[in-house]
C-alpha positions in Angstrom: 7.7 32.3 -49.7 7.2 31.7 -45.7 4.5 33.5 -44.5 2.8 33.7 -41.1 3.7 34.0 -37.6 7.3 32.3 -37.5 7.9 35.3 -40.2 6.2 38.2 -38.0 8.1 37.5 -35.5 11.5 37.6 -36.7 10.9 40.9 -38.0 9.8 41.8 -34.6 13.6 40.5 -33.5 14.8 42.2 -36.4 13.2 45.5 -35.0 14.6 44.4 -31.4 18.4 46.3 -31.7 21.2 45.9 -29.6 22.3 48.4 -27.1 26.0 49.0 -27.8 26.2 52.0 -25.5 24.1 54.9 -24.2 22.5 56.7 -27.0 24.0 54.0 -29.4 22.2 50.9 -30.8 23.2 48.4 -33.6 21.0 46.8 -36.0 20.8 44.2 -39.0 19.1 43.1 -42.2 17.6 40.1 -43.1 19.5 37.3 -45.1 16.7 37.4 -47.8 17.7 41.1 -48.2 17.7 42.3 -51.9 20.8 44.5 -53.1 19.9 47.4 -50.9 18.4 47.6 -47.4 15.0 48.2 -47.5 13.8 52.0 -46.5 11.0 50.8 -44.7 13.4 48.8 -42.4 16.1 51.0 -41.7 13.2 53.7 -40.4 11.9 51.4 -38.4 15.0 50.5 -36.8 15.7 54.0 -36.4 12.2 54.9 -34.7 13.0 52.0 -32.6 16.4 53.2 -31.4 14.7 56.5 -30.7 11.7 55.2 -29.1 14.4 53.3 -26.3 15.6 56.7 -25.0 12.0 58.1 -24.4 10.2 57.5 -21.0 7.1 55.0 -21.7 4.5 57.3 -21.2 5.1 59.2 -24.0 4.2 58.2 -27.7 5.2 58.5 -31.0 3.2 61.1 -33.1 5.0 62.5 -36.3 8.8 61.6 -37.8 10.2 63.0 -40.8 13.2 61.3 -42.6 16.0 61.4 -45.4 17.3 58.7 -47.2 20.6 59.9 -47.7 22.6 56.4 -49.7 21.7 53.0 -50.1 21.8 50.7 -47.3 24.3 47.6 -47.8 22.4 44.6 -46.1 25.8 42.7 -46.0 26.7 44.6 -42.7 25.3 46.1 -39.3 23.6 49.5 -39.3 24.6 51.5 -36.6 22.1 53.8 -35.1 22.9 57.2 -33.0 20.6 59.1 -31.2 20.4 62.3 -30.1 18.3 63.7 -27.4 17.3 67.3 -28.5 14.5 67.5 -25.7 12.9 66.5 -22.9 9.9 69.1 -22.3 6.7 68.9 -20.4 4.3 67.7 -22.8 7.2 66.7 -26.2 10.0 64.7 -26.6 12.6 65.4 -29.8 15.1 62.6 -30.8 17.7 62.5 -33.6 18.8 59.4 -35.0 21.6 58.8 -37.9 22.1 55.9 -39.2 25.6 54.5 -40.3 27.5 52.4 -42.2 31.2 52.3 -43.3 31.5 55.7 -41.3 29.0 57.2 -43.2 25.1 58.2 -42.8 23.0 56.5 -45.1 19.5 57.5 -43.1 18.5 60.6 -40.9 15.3 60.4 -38.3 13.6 63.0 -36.6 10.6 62.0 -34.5 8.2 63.7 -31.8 7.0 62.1 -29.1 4.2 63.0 -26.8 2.2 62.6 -23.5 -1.4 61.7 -24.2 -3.5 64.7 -23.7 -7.4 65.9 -24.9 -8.4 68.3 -27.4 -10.2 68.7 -30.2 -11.6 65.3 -32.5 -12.3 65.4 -36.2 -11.2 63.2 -39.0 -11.3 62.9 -42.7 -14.8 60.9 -43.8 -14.3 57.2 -44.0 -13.6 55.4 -47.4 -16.5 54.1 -48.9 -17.0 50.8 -51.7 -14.0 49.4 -50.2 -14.3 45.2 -50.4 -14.0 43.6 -46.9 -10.1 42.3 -46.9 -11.4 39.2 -46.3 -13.2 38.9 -49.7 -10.1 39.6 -51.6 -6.7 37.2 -52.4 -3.9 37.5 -50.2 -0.2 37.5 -52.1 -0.2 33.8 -52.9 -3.2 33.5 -54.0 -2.6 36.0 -56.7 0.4 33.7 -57.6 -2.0 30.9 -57.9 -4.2 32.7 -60.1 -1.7 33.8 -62.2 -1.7 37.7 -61.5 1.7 37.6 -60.2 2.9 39.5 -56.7 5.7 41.5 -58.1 9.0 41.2 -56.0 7.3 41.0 -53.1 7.0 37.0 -54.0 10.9 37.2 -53.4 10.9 37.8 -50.2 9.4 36.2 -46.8 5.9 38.4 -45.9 5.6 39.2 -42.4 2.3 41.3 -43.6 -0.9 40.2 -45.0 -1.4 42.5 -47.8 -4.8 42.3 -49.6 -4.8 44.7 -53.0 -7.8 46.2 -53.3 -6.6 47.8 -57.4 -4.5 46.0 -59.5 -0.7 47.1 -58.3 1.3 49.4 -60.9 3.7 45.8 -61.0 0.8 43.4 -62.1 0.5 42.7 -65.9 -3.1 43.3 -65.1 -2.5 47.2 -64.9 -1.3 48.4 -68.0 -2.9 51.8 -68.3 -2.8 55.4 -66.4 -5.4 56.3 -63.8 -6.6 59.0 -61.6 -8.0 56.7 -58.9 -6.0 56.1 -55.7 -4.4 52.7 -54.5 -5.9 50.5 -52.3 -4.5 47.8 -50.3 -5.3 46.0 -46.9 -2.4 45.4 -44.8 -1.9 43.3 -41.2 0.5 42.1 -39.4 0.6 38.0 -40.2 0.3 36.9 -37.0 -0.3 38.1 -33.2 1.6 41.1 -31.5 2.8 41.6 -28.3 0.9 44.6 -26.4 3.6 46.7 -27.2 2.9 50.6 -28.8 6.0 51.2 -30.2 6.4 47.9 -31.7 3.3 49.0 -33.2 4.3 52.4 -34.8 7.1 50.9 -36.0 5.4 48.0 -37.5 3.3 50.4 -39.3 6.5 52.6 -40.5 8.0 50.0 -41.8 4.8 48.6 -43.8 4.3 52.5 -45.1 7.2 52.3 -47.6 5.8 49.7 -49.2 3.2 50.2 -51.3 3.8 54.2 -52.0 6.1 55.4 -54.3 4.1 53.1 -56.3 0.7 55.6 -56.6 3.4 58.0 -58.4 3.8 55.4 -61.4 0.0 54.3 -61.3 -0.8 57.8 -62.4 1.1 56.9 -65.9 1.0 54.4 -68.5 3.2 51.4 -67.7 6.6 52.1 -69.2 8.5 50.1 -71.6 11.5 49.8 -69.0 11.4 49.1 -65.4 11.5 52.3 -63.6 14.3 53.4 -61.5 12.8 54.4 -58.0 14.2 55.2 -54.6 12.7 56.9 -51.4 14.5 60.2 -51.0 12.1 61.7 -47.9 9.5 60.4 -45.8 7.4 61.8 -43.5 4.5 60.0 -40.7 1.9 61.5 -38.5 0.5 59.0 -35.8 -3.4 60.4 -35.3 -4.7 57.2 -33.0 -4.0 54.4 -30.9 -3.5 51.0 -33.4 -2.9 47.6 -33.4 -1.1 46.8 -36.7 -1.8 42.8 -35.8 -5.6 44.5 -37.5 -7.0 44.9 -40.3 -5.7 48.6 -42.0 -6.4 50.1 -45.1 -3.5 51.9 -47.2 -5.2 54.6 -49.6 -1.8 56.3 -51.7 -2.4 59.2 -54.4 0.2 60.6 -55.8 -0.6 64.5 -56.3 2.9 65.6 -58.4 5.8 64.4 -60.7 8.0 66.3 -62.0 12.7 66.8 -62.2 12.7 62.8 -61.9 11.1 62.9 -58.4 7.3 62.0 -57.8 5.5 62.7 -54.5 3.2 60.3 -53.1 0.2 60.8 -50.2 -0.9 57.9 -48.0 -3.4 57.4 -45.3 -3.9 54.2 -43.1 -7.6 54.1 -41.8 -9.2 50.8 -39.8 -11.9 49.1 -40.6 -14.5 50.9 -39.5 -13.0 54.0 -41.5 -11.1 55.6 -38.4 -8.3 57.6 -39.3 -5.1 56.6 -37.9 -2.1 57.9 -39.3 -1.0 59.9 -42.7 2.2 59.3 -44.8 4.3 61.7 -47.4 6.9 60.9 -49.3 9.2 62.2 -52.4 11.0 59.5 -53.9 13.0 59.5 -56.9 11.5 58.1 -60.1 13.6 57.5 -63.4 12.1 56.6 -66.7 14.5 54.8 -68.8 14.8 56.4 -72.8 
């Protein structure tokens, strides 16, 4: 599938709405969409058309979001934001996003003016191969350990797996050991910060509701899954045009639902932001 800098960058127009009206912004899916729109997208869309009614100097630092129905990529997503608050040092936005009259996706997101305080992170990961050393998505294709549906769709991301993914014939068994995977931007981005976070949110839904099935022996059936919540902290300044490391653990299953933990750290092991999610998870019987 295309790959590379042609392919960044029309996710970066995808991310680019358009302004129907004040407060109001409409957005798209790719052609190469699958059945559903894809959760990743339609929250990054949404921190986009939040991010346009914030001043500048102000940046993102937590959201927390409900999938609510499955997006149809057939058609525009319409994107309403609400401005709950313009304080000194915060900023709150509300975004809905809708589709045949009804919401389909719900943002909230925080946004702050750079201050000081205190500084202390989790301790870098360690034994972690350079991404560099290890084979992007084709390559895995070549060598015959398959890219999952991923290899369906263009890849405006680099993604290095560091652990077998729960969708490659090479994982088989349950394990107690988190997920690795290195993740970039293919290509260069513009100096941008919110293009950034956004870049970021939209690459988080990737990989994680998948640490809730790697703690469990590949099932007979394919599972059904779908993001139900999802939830980002922004610790750091980033580029996501660099090198980032993905670490997901999921910590609890249980009523068909699994939650899954992520944390995105560069490559010299500085924390940079921390993802939740709940997502629902159906075994076939």
């Amino acid at each position: 599938m295309p790959r590379g800098q042609a392919v960044l960058d029309a996710l970066v127009e995808l991310l680019d709405l358009e302004t129907l009206e004040t407060n109001l912004f409409r957005g798209v899916s790719p052609p190469q969409s699958p059945t559903r729109v894809f959760g990743g997208q339609v929250a990054a869309q949404a921190l986009v058309a939040a991010g346009r009614t914030v001043p500048d100097d102000r940046e993102v630092h937590s959201l927390h979001a409900y999938f609510i129905r499955p997006g149809d990529p057939r058609v525009p997503i319409v994107y309403e934001a609400e401005r709950v608050r313009d304080g000194r040092s915060f900023t709150t936005r509300r975004v809905l996003a809708i589709q045949h009259g009804e919401a389909i996706f719900s943002l909230s997101a925080s946004f702050q003016l750079p201050q000081e305080g205190l500084e202390h992170s989790t301790p870098a990961p360690v034994d972690v191969p350079a991404p560099l050393t290890l084979p992007d998505l084709g390559q895995r294709v070549v060598e015959g350990r398959g890219a999952g549906w991923m290899s369906q769709i263009p890849r405006p991301l680099d993604m290095r797996f560091v652990d077998d993914p729960v969708w490659s014939d090479q994982r088989v068994s349950a394990s107690e050991e988190p997920n690795r995977v290195w993740m970039r931007a293919d290509g260069r981005l513009p100096d941008d910060r919110l293009l950034h976070v956004c870049l970021l949110t939209y690459a988080s839904d990737l990989t994680l509701l998948g640490s809730v099935l790697a703690r469990h022996d590949r099932p007979e059936q394919p599972a059904q899954m779908a993001s139900l919540d999802h939830a980002m902290w922004f610790h750091r300044p980033f580029r996501a045009d660099e090198w980032l490391l993905y670490t997901t653990f999921s910590p609890a299953a249980s009523g068909a639902r699994g939650l899954a933990t992520g944390r995105f750290t560069t490559e010299d092991g500085t924390l940079i932001a921390t993802t939740v999610q709940e997502g629902l998870v159906r075994i076939p019987r």
